[in-house]
ROPAMAR-357909 format. One line per field, with one value per atom (N, C-alpha, C, O): atom name; x, y, z; residue number from 1; chain; residue in one letter. Coordinates in pm, whole numbers, plus 50000, padded with zeros to 5 digits. Atoms other than C-alpha are relative to their C-alpha. Last residue first. Example, Ala and Ser with C-alpha at 12.3 -4.5 7.8 and 13.67 -1.06 7.14 Angstrom:
a = [N, CA, C, O, N, CA, C, O];
X = [49918, 51367, 49923, 49974, 50089, 51230, 50090, 50194];
Y = [49881, 49894, 50109, 50220, 49881, 49550, 50120, 50118];
Z = [49994, 50714, 50073, 50090, 50000, 50780, 50000, 50066];
k = [2, 2, 2, 2, 1, 1, 1, 1];
c = [A, A, A, A, A, A, A, A];
r = [S, S, S, S, A, A, A, A];
END
This chain:
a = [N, CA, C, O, N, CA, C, O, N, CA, C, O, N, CA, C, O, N, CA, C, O, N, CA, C, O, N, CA, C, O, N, CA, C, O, N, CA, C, O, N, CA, C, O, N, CA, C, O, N, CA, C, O, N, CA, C, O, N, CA, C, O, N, CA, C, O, N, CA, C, O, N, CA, C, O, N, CA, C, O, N, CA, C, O, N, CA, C, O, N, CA, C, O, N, CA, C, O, N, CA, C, O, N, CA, C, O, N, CA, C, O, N, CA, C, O, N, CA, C, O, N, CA, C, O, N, CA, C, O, N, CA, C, O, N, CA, C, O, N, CA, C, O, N, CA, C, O, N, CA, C, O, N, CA, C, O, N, CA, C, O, N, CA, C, O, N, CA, C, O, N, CA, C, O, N, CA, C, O, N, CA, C, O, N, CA, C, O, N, CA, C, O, N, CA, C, O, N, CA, C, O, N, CA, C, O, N, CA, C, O, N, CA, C, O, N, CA, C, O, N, CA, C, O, N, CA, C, O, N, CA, C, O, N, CA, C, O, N, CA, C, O, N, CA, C, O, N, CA, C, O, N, CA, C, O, N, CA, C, O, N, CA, C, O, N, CA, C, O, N, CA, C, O, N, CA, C, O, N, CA, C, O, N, CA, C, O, N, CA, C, O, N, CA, C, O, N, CA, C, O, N, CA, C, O, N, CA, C, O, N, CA, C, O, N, CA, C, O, N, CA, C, O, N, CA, C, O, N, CA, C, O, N, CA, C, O, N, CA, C, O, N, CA, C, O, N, CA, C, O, N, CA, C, O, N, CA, C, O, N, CA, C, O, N, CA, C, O, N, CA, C, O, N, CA, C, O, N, CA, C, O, N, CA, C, O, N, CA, C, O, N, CA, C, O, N, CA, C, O, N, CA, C, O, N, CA, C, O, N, CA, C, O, N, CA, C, O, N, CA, C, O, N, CA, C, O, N, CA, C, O, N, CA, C, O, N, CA, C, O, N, CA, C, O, N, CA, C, O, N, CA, C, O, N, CA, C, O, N, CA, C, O, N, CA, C, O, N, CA, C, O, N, CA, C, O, N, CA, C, O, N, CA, C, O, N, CA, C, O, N, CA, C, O, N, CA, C, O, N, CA, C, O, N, CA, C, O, N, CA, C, O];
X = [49996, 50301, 50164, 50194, 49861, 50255, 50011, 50000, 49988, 49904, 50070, 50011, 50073, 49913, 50052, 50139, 50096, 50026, 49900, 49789, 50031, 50292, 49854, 49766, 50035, 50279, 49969, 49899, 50095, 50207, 49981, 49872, 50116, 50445, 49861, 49766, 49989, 50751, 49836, 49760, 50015, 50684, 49965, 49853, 50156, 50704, 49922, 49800, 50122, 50974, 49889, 49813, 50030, 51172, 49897, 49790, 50131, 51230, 49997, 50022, 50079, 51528, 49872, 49800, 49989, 51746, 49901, 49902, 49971, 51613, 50020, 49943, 49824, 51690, 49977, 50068, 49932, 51320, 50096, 50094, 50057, 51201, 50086, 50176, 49910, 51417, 50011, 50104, 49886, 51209, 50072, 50073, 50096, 50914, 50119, 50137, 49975, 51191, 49912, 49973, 49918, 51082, 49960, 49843, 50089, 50972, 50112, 50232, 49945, 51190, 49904, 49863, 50095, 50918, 50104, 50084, 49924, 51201, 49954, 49997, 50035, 51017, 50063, 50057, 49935, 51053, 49954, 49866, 49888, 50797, 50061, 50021, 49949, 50523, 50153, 50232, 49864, 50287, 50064, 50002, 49964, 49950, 50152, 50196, 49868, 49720, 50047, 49979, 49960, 49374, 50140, 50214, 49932, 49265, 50082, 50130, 50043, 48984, 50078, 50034, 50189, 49045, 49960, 49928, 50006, 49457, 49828, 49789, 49964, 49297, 50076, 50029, 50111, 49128, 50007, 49922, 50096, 49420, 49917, 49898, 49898, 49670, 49884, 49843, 50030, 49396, 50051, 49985, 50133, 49426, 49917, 49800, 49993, 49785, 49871, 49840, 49968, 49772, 49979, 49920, 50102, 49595, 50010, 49920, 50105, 49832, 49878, 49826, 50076, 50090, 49903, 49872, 50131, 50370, 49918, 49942, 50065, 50696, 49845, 49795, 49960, 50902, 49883, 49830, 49967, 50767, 50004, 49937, 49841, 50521, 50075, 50056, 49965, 50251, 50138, 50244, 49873, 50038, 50044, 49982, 49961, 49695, 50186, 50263, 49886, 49548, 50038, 50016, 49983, 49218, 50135, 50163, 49894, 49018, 50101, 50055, 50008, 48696, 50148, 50174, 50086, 48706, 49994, 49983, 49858, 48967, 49933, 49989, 49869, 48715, 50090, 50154, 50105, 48493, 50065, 50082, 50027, 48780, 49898, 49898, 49861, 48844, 49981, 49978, 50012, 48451, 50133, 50134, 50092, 48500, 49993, 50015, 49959, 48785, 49936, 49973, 49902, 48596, 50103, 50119, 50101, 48335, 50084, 50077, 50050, 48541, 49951, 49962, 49816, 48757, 49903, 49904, 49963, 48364, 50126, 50127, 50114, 48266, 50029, 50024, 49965, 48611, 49922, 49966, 50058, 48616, 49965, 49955, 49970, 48937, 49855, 49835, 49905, 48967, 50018, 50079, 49926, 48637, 50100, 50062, 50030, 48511, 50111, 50208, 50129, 48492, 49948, 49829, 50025, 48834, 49845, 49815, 50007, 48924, 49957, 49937, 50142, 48750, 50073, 50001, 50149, 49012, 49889, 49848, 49961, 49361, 49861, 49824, 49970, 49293, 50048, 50105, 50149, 49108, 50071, 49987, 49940, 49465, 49843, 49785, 50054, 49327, 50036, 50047, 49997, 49550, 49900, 49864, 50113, 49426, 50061, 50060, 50140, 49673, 49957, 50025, 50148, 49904, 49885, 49778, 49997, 50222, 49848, 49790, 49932, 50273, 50051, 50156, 50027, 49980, 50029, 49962, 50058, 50134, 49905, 49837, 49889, 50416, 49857, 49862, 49962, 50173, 50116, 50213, 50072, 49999, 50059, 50016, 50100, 50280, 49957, 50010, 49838, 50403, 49941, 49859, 50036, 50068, 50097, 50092, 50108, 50073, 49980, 49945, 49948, 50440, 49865, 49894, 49910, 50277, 50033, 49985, 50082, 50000, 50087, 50050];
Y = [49895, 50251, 50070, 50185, 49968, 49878, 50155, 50164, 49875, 49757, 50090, 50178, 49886, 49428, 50093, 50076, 49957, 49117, 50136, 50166, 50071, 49014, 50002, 49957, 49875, 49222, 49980, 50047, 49873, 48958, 50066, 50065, 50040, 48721, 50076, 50098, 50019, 48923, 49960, 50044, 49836, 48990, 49994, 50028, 49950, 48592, 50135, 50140, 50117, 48540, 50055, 50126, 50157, 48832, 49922, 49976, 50060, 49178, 49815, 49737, 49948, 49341, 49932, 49918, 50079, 49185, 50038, 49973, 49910, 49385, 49868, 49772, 50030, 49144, 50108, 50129, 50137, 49083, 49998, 49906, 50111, 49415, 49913, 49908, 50141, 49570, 49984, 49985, 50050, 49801, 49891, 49778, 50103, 49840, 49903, 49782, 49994, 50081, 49860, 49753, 50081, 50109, 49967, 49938, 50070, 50423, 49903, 49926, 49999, 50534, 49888, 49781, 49894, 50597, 50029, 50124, 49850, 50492, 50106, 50218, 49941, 50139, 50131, 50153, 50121, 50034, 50070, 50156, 49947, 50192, 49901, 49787, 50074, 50033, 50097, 50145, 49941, 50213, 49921, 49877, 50078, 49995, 50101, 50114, 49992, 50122, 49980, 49985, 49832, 49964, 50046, 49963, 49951, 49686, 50154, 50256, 49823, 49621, 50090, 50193, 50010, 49243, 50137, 50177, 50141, 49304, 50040, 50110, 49852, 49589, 49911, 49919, 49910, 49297, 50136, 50213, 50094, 49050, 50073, 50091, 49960, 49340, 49922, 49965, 49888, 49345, 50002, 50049, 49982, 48967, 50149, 50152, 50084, 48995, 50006, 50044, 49947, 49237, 49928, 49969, 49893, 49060, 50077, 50099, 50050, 48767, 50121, 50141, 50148, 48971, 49956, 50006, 50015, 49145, 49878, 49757, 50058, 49253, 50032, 50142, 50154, 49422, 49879, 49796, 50149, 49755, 49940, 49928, 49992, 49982, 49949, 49895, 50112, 49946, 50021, 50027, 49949, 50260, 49820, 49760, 50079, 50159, 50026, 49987, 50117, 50400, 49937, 49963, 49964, 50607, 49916, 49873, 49918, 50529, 50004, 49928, 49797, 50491, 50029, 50134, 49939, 50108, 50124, 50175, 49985, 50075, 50041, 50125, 49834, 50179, 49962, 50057, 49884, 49897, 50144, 50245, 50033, 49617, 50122, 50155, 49919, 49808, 50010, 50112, 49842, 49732, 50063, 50167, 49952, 49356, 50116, 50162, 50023, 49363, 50021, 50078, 49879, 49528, 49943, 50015, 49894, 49281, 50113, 50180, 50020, 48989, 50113, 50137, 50022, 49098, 50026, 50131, 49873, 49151, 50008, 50057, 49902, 48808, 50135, 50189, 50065, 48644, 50053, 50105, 50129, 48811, 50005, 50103, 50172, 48889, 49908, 49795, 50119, 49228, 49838, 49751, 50091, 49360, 49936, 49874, 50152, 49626, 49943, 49996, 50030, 50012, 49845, 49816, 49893, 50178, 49944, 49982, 50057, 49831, 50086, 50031, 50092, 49978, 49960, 49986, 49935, 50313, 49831, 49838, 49953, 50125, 50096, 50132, 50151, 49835, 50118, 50070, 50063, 50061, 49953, 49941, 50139, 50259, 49975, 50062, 50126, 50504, 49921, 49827, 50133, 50825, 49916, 49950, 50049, 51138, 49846, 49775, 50075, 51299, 49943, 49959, 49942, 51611, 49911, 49955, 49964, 51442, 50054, 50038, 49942, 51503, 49994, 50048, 49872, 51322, 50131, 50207, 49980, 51042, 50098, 50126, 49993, 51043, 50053, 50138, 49873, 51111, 49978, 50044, 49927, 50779, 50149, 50227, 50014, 50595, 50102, 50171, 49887, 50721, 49969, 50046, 49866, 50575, 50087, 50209, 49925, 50271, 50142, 50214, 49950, 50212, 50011, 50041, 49872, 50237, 50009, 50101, 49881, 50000, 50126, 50232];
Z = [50039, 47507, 50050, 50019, 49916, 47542, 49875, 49752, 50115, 47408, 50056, 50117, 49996, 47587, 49905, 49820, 50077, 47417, 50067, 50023, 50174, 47662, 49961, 50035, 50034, 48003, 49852, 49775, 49976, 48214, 49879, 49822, 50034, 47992, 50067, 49992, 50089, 48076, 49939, 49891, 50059, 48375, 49865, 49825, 49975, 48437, 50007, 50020, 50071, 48248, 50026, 49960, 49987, 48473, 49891, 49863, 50015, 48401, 49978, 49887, 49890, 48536, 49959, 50058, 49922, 48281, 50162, 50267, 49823, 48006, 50111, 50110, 49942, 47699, 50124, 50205, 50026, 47546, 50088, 50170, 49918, 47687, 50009, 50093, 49929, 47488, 50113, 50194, 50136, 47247, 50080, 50033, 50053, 47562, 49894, 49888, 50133, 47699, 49947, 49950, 50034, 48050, 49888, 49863, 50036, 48193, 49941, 49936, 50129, 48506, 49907, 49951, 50086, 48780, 49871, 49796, 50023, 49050, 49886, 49856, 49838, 49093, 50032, 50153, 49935, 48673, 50139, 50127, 49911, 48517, 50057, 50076, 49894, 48229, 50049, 49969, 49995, 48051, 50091, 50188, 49823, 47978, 49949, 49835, 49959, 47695, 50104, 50206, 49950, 47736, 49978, 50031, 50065, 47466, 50087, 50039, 50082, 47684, 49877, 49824, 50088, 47674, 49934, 49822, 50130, 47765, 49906, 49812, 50082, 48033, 49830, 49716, 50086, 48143, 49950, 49905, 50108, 48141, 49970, 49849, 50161, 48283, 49903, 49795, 50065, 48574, 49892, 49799, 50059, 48647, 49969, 49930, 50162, 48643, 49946, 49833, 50137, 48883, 49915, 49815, 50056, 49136, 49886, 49805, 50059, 49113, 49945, 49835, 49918, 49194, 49918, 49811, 49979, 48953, 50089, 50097, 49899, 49099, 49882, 49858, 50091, 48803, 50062, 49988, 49939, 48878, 49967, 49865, 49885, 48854, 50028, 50137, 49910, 48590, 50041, 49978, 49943, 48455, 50113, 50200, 49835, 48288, 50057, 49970, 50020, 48033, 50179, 50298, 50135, 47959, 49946, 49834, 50022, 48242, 49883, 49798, 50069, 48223, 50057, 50117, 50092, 48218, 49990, 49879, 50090, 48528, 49823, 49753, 50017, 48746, 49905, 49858, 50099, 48612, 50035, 49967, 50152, 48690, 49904, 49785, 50052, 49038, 49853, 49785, 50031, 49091, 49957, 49890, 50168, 49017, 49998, 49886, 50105, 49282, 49861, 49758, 50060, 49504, 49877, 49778, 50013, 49500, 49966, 49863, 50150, 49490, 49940, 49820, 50098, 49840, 49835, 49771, 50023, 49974, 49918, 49805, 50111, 49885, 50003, 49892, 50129, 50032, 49936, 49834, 50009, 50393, 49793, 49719, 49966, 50450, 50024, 50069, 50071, 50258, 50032, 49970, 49888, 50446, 49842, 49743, 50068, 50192, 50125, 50178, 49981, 50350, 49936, 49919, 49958, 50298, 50106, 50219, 49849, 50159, 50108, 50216, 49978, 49835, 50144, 50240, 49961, 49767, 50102, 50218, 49881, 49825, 50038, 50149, 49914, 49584, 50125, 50223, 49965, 49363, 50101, 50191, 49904, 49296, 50059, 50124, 49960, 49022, 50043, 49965, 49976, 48987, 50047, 50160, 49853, 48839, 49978, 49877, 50012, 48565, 50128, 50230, 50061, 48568, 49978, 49936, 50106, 48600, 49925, 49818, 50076, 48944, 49866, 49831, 49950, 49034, 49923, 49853, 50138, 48858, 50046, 49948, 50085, 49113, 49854, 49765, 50069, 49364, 49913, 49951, 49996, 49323, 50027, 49942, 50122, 49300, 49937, 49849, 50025, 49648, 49827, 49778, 49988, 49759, 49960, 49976, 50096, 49582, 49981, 49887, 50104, 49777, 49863, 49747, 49991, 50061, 49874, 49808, 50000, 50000, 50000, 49949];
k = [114, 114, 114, 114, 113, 113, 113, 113, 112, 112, 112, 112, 111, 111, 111, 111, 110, 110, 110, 110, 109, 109, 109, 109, 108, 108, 108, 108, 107, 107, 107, 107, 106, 106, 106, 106, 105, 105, 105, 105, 104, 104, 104, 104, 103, 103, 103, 103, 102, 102, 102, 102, 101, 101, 101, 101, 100, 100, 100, 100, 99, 99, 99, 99, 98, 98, 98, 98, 97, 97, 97, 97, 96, 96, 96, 96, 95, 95, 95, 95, 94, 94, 94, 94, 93, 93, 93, 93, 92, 92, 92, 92, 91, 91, 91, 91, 90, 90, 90, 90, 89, 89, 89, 89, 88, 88, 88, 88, 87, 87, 87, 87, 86, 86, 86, 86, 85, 85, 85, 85, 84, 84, 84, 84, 83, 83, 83, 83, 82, 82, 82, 82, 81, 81, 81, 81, 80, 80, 80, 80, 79, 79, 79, 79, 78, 78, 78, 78, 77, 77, 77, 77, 76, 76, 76, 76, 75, 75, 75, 75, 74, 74, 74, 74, 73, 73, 73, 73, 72, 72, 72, 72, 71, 71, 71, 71, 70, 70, 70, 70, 69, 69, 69, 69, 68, 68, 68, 68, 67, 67, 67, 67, 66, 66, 66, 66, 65, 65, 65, 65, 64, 64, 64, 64, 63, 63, 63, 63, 62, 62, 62, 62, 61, 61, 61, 61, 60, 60, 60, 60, 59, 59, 59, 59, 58, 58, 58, 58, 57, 57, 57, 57, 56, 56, 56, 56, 55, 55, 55, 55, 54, 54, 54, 54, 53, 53, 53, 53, 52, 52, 52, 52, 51, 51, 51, 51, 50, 50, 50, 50, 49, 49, 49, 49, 48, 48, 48, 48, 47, 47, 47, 47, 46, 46, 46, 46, 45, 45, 45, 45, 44, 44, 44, 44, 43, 43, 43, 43, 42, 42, 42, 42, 41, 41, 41, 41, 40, 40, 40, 40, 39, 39, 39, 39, 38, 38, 38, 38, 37, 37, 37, 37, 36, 36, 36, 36, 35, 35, 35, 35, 34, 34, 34, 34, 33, 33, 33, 33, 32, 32, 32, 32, 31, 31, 31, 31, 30, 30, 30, 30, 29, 29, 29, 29, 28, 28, 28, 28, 27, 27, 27, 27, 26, 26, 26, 26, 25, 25, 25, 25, 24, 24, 24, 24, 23, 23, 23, 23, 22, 22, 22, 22, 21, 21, 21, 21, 20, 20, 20, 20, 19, 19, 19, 19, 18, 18, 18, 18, 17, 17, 17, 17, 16, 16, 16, 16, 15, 15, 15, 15, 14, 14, 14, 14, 13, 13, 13, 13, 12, 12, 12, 12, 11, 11, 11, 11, 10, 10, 10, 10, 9, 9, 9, 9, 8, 8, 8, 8, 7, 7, 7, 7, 6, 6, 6, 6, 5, 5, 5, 5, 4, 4, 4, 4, 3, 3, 3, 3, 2, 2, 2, 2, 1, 1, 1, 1];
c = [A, A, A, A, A, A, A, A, A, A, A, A, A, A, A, A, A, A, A, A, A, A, A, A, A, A, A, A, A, A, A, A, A, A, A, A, A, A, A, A, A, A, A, A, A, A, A, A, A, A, A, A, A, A, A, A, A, A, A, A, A, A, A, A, A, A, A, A, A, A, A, A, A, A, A, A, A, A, A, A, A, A, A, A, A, A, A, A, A, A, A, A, A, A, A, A, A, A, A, A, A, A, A, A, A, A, A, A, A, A, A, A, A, A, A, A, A, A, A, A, A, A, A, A, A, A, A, A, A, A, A, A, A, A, A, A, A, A, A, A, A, A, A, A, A, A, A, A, A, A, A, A, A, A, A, A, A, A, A, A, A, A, A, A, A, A, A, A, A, A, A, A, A, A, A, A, A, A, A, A, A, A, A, A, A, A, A, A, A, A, A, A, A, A, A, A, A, A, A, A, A, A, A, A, A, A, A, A, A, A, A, A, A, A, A, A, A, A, A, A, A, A, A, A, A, A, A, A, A, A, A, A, A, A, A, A, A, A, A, A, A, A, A, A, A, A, A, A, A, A, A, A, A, A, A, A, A, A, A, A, A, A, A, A, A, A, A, A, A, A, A, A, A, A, A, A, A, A, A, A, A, A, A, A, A, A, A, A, A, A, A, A, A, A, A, A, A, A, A, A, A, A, A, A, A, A, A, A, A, A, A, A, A, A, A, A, A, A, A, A, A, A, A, A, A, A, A, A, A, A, A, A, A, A, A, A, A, A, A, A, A, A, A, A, A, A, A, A, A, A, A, A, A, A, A, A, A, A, A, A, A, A, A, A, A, A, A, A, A, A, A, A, A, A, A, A, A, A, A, A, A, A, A, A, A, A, A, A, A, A, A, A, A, A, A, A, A, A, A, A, A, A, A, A, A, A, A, A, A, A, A, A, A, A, A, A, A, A, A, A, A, A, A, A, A, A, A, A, A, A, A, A, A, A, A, A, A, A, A, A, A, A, A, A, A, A, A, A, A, A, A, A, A, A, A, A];
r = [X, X, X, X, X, X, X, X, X, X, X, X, X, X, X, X, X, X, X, X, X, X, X, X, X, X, X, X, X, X, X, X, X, X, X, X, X, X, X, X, X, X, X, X, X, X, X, X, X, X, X, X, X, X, X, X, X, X, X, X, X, X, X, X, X, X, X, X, X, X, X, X, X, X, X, X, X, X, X, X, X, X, X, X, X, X, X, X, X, X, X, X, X, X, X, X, X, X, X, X, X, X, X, X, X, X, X, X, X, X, X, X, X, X, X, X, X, X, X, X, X, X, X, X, X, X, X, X, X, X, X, X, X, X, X, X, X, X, X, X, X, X, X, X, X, X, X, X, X, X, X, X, X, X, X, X, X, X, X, X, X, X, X, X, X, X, X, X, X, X, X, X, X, X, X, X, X, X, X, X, X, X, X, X, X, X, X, X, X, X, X, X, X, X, X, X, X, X, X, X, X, X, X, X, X, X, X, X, X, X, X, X, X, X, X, X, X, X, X, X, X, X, X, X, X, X, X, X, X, X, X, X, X, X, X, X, X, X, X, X, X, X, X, X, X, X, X, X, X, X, X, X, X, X, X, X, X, X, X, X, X, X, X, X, X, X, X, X, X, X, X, X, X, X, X, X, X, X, X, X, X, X, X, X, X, X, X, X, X, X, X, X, X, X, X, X, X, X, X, X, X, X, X, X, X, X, X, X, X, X, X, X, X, X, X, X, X, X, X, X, X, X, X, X, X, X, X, X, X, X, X, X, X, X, X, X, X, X, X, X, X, X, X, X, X, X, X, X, X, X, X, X, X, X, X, X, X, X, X, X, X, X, X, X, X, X, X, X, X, X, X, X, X, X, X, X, X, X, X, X, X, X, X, X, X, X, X, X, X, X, X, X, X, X, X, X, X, X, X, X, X, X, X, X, X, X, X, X, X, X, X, X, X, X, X, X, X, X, X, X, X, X, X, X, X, X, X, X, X, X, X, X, X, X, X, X, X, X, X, X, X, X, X, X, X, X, X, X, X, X, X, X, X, X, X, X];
END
């Protein structure tokens, strides 16, 4: 959560509105019990619909992510990707960045990389 919230003013300070669902819904959704968890989750999925692109932080993806990249994937949403210091990362060489792991790798494979 911390590091959502540093995130979140990073893209602040670039003049657009950040969307972290996963730090708005626990506000008021029980994270440990299993129907609420779902609930906000499906509502992140419809916040993420009006927004215009997806911003990914980091080499570290969780499960939860993944299953956002998939429906921004479906939606066709642009996805930017940072490394954890808000440097963007050169989509061109992916392939050979050693900072990105297999399994990054395939997350981010076939989105609409900007």
């Amino acid at each position: 959560m911390k590091k959502a919230k540093f995130y979140g003013k990073i893209v602040i300070g670039t003049g657009r509105i950040p969307v972290a669902s996963h730090l708005y819904f626990p506000t008021f959704l029980d994270e440990n019990n299993p129907n609420e968890r779902m609930t906000g989750i499906e509502m992140g999925l419809e916040l993420m619909d009006s927004c215009d692109e997806v911003y990914v932080f980091g080499f570290d993806i969780t499960e939860g992510m993944k299953f956002e990249l998939d429906h921004a994937r479906k939606k066709k949403k642009p996805v930017r990707l940072y490394d954890d210091r808000f440097n963007a990362v050169n989509v061109r060489t992916l392939p050979i960045d050693e900072r990105a792991t297999p399994e990054y790798r395939m997350a981010v494979k076939g989105l609409r990389l900007k």
